[in-house]
C-alpha positions as CSV (number, residue, x, y, z in Angstrom):
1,X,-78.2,15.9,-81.8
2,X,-77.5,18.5,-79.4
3,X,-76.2,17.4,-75.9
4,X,-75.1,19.1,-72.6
5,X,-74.3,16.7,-69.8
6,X,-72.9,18.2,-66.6
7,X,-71.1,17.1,-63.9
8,X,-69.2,17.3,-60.6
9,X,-71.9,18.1,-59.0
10,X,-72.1,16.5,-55.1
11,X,-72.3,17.2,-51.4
12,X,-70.1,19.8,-49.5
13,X,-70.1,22.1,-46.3
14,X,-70.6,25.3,-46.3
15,X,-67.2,27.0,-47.7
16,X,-66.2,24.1,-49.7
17,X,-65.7,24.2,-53.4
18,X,-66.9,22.0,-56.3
19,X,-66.3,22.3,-60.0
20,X,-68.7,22.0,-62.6
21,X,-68.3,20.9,-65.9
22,X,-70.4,20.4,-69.1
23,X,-69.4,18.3,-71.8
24,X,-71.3,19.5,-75.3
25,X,-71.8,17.8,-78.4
26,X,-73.6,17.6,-81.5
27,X,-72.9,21.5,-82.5
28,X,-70.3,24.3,-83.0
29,X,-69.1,24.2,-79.4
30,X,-67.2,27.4,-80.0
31,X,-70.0,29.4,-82.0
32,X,-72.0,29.9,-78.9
33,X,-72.1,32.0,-75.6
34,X,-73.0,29.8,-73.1
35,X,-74.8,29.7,-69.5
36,X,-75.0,28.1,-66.3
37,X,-78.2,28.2,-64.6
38,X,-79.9,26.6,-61.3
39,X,-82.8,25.9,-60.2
40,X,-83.0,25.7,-55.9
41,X,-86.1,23.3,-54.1
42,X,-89.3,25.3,-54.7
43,X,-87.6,28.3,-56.7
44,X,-87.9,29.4,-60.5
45,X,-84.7,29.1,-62.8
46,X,-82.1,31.5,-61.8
47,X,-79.3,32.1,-64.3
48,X,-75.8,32.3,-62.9
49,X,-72.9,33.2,-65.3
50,X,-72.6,33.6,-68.7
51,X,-69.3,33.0,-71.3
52,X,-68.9,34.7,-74.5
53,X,-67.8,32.3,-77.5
54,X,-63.8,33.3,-76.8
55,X,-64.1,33.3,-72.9
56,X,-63.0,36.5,-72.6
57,X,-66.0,38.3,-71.3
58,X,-68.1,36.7,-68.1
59,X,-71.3,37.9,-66.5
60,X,-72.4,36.8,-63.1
61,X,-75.4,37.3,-60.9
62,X,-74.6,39.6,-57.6
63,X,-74.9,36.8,-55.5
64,X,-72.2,34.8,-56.8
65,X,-69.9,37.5,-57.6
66,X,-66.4,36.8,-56.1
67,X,-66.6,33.2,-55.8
68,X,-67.8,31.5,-58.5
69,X,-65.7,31.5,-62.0
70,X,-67.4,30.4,-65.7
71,X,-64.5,29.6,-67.8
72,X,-64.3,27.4,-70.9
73,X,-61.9,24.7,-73.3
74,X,-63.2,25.3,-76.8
75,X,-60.3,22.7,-77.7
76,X,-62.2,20.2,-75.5
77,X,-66.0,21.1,-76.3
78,X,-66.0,21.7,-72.4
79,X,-67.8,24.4,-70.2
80,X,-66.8,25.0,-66.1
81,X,-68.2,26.4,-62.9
82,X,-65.7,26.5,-60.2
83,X,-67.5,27.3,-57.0
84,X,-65.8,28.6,-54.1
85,X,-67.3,29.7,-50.7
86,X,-70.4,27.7,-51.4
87,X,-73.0,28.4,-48.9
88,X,-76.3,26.5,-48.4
89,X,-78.6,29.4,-50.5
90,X,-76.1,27.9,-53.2
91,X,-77.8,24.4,-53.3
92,X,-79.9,23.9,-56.2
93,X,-79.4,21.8,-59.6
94,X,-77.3,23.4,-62.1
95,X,-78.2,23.5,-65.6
96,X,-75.9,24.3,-68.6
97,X,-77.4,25.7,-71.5
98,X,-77.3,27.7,-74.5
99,X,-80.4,29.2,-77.1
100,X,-83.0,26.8,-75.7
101,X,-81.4,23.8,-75.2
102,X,-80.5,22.6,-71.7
103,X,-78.7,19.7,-70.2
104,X,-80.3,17.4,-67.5
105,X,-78.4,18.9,-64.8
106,X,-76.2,18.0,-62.1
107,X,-77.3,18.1,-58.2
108,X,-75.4,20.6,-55.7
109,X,-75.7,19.9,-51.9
110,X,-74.5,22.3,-49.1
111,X,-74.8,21.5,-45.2
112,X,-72.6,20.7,-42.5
């Protein structure tokens, strides 16, 4: 069975960092490109960043360019966000996911 499960998710102010992580299991880690996406309070699904299988090529939407960083440990079945600068148009629930399957997400807060 497939499973995504993220976390490191919380509260911060405005600036402040967080790092995300998603722990897969249940397939070929390493065979798949993988995604974060988020989903803010009364807004679609946005997708963030993307990661080739080797984690060598990145993809990020405009608004998160130059401060947030998708990186992953195929060794460790493990995907990351690392968020810098957050700002409060950053809170939302992040999502990792690959093909169609999603994990449950983990909550990001940003306020002073």
């Amino acid at each position: 069975e497939v499973q995504l499960v993220e976390s490191g998710g919380g509260l911060v102010q405005p600036g402040g960092s967080l790092r995300l992580s998603c722990t897969a299991s249940g397939f070929t880690f390493s065979s798949y490109d993988m995604r974060w996406a988020r989903q803010a309070p009364g807004s679609g699904l946005e997708w963030v960043a993307n990661i080739n299988t080797g984690g060598d090529r990145t993809g990020y939407t405009d608004s998160v360019k130059g401060r947030f960083t998708i990186s992953r440990d195929n060794a460790k079945n493990t995907l990351y966000l690392q968020m810098n600068n957050l700002k409060p148009e950053d809170a939302a629930v992040y999502y990792c996911t690959f093909g169609s399957f999603w994990g449950r997400g983990t909550q990001v807060s940003v306020s002073s």
